[in-house]
C-alpha positions in Angstrom: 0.0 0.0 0.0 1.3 3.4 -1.2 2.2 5.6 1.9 0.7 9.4 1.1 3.9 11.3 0.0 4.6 8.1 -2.1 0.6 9.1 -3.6 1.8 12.4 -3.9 5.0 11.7 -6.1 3.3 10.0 -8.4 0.3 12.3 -8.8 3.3 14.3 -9.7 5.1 12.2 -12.0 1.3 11.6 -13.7 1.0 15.3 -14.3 4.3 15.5 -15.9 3.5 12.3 -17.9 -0.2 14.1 -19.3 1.6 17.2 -19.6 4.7 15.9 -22.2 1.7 13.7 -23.6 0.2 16.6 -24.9 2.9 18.7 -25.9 3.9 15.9 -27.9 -0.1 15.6 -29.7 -0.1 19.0 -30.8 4.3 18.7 -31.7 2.4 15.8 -34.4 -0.2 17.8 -35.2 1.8 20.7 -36.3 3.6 18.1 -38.3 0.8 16.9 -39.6 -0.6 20.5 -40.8 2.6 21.2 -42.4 2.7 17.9 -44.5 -0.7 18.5 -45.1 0.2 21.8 -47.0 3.4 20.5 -49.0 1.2 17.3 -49.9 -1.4 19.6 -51.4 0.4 22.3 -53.0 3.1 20.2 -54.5 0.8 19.5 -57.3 -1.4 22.0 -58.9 -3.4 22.3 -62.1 -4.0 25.4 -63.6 -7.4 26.0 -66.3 -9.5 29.2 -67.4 -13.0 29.6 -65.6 -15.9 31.0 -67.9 -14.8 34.1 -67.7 -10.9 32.9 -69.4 -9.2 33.6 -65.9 -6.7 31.6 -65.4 -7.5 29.8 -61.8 -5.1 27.5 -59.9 -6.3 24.7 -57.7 -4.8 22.2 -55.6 -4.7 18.3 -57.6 -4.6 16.6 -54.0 -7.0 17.5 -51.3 -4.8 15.7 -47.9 -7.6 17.4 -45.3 -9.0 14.1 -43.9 -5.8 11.8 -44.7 -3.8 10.3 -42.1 -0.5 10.6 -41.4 0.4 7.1 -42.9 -1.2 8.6 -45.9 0.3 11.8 -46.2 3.6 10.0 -45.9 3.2 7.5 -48.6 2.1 10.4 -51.1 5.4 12.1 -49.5 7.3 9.3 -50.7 5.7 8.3 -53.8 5.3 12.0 -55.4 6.9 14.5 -53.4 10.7 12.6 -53.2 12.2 11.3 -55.4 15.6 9.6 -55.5 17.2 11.8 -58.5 15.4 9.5 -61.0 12.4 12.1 -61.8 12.7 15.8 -61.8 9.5 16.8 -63.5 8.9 20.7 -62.6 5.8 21.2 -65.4 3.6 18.7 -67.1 0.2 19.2 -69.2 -2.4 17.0 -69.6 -5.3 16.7 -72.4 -8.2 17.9 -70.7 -8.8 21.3 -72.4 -7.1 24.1 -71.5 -6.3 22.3 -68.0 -2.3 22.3 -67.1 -0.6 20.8 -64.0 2.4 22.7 -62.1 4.2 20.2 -60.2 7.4 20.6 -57.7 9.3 17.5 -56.6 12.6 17.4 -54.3 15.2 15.5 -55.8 17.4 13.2 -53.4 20.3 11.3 -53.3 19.7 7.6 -53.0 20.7 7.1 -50.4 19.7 10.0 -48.4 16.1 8.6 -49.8 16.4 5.7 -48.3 17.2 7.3 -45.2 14.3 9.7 -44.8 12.0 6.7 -45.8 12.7 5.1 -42.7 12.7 8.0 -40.4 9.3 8.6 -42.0 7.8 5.2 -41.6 9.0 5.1 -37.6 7.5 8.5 -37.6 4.1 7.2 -38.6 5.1 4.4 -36.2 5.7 6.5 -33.1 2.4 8.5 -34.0 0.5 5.4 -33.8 1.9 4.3 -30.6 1.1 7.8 -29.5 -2.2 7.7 -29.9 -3.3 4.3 -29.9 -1.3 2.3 -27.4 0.4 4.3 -25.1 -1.4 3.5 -22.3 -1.2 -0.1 -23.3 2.9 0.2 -23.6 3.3 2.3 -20.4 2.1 1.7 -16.8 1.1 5.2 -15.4 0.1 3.6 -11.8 3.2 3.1 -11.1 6.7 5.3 -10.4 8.6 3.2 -12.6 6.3 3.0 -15.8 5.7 7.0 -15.4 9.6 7.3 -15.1 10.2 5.8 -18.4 6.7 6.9 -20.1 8.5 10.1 -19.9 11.9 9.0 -21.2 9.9 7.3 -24.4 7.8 11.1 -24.8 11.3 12.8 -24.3 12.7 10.5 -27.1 9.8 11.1 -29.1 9.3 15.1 -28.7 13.1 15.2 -30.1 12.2 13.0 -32.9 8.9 14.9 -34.1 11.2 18.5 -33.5 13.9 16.9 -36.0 10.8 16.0 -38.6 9.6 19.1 -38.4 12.9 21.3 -39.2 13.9 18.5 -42.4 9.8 19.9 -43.8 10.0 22.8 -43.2 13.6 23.4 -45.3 11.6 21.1 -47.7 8.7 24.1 -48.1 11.1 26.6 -48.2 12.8 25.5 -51.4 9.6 24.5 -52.7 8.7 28.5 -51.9 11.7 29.2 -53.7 11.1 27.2 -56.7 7.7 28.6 -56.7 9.2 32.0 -56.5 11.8 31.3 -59.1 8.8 30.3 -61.3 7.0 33.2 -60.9 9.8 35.4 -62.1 10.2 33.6 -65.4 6.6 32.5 -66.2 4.7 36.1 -66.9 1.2 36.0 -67.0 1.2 35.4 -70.7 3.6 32.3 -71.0 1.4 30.9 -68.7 -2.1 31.6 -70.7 0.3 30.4 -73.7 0.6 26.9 -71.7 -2.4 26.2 -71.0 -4.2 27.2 -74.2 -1.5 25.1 -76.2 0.4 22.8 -73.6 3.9 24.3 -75.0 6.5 25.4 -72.3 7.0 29.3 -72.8 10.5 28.1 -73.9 12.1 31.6 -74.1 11.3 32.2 -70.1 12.3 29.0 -68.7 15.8 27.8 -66.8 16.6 25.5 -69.2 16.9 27.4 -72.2 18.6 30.0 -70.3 21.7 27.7 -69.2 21.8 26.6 -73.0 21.9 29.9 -73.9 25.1 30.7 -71.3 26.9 27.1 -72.1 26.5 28.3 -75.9 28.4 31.4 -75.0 30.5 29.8 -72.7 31.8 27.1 -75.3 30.6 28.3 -78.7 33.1 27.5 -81.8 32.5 30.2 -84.6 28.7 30.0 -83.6 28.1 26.1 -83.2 28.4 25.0 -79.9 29.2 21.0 -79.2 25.9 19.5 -77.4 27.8 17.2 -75.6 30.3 19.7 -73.9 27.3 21.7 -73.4 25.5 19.2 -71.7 28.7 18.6 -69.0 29.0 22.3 -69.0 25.0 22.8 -67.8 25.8 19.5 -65.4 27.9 21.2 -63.3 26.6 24.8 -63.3 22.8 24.4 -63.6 22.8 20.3 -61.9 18.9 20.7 -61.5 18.3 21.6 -65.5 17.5 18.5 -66.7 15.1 17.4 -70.0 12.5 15.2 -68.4 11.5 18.1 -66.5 10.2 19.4 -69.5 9.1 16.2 -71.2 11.9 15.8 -73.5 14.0 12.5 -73.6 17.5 13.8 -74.7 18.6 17.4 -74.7 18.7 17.3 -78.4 14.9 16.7 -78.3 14.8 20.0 -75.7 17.5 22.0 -78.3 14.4 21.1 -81.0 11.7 21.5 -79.4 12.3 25.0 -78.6 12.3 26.1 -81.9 14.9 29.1 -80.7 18.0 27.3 -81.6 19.6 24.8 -84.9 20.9 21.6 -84.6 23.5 20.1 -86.6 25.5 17.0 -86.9 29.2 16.2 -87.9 31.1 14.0 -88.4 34.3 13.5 -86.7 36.6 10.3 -85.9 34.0 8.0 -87.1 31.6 9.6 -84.5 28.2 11.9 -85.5 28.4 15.0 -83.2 25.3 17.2 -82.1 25.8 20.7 -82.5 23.5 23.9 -81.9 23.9 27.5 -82.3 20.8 30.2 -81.5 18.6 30.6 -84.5 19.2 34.3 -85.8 22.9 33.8 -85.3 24.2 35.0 -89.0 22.4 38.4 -87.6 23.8 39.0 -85.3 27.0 38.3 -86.6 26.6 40.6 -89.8 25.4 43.4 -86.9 28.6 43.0 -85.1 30.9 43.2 -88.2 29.3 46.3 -88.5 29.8 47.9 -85.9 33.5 46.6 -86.0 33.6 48.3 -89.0 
């Protein structure tokens, strides 16, 4: 039989125990509001109302989705492993176009964050679902280590929360960078047609500097420009823009000419802006 200051210490300890209990519910549900936001807003379409104005609308609604859920879409759509890098995708429905913003990873650091996800979702469960089951909160000893597990776990939910939130701010700055390229017009011009404003977007623009970088009496090799945009623009790649090969990107833009060589046995890409015998008969003007 407990003695009354023995009653008294763990009334206490019990306190304590409720107390981190709840700091650590509303630690998740902070989490879970934040997810909730990337989840949604990683994805958009874009389409013209009745009136033509262009209106932009979440593709996912995540209001009533778990957290299990929220983390698989994390995983599945969100991350990816450095395999996908799609930034802008259209579909056939109309005058209906997606915007979509993925974070590229390392494999390895993928693999990582998948399982600190999935004991996240784990720990959450336990949480709210069994941790009266796991801990013994009549007793000194179980509230002694309920609040070592809470501890453990209000450290782990802190360290989620900090690795999203530098997630949404270079989604915020992708979304920002987008915004200063895409003008209100390239973006009416994507939807109506499902063409990439190509003049306005990052990719074009490091071709354009490699050309100038590495250009050979106009022509520029596509293969040094490729290592050349590799090192200096890493996240300029063609499937974000739906193209298989940059050659298919250096066409598709209709802004620059492609031709092949043969050298050593080998046929060699090169490209050169279109309007290039322009300017060069403006500058040998001047010169003169």
């Amino acid at each position: 039989m407990n003695t009354p200051i023995e009653n008294a210490e763990l009334q206490t300890i019990q306190a304590e125990v409720e107390r981190q209990f709840g700091a650590c519910l509303l630690r998740l549900q902070g989490y879970e509001l934040l997810l909730k936001a990337v989840v949604s807003q990683h994805h958009t379409t874009v389409h013209e109302d009745e009136n033509g104005t262009l209106q932009r609308t979440p593709s996912i609604c995540s209001d009533r989705k778990t957290l299990g859920t929220l983390v698989g879409h994390l995983l599945d759509s969100v991350l990816t492993d450095g395999d996908q890098t799609e930034a802008l995708a259209s579909n056939d429905e109309g005058h209906t176009s997606s915007i979509q913003f993925v974070i590229n990873l390392h494999a390895e650091d993928f693999a990582r964050i998948e399982t600190d996800l999935r004991q996240l979702v784990t720990l959450r469960n336990n949480l709210v679902h069994h941790f009266l089951t796991i801990h013994d909160l009549n007793s000194l000893d179980g509230c002694v280590t309920a609040l070592a597990s809470l501890s453990s776990a209000s450290t782990q939910i802190k360290g989620a929360k900090e690795k999203l939130k530098t997630w949404v701010r270079g989604m915020e700055q992708a979304q920002r960078e987008m915004a200063q390229h895409l003008t209100p017009e390239a973006v009416q011009h994507f939807v109506q047609h499902g063409r990439f404003p190509w003049p306005n977007t990052a990719i074009v623009q490091a071709l354009r500097q490699a050309e100038s970088a590495l250009s050979e009496q106009g022509w520029t090799p596509v293969a040094a420009a490729i290592l050349w945009i590799s090192e200096y623009y890493p996240d300029e790649r063609p499937a974000g823009y739906r193209c298989r090969s940059w050659r298919q990107v250096i066409h598709e833009t209709g802004l620059f000419e492609l031709q092949y060589r043969h050298a050593d046995g080998e046929r060699r890409a090169w490209f050169r802006s279109r309007g290039w015998r322009t300017r060069s008969r403006i500058c040998s003007m001047i010169r003169r």
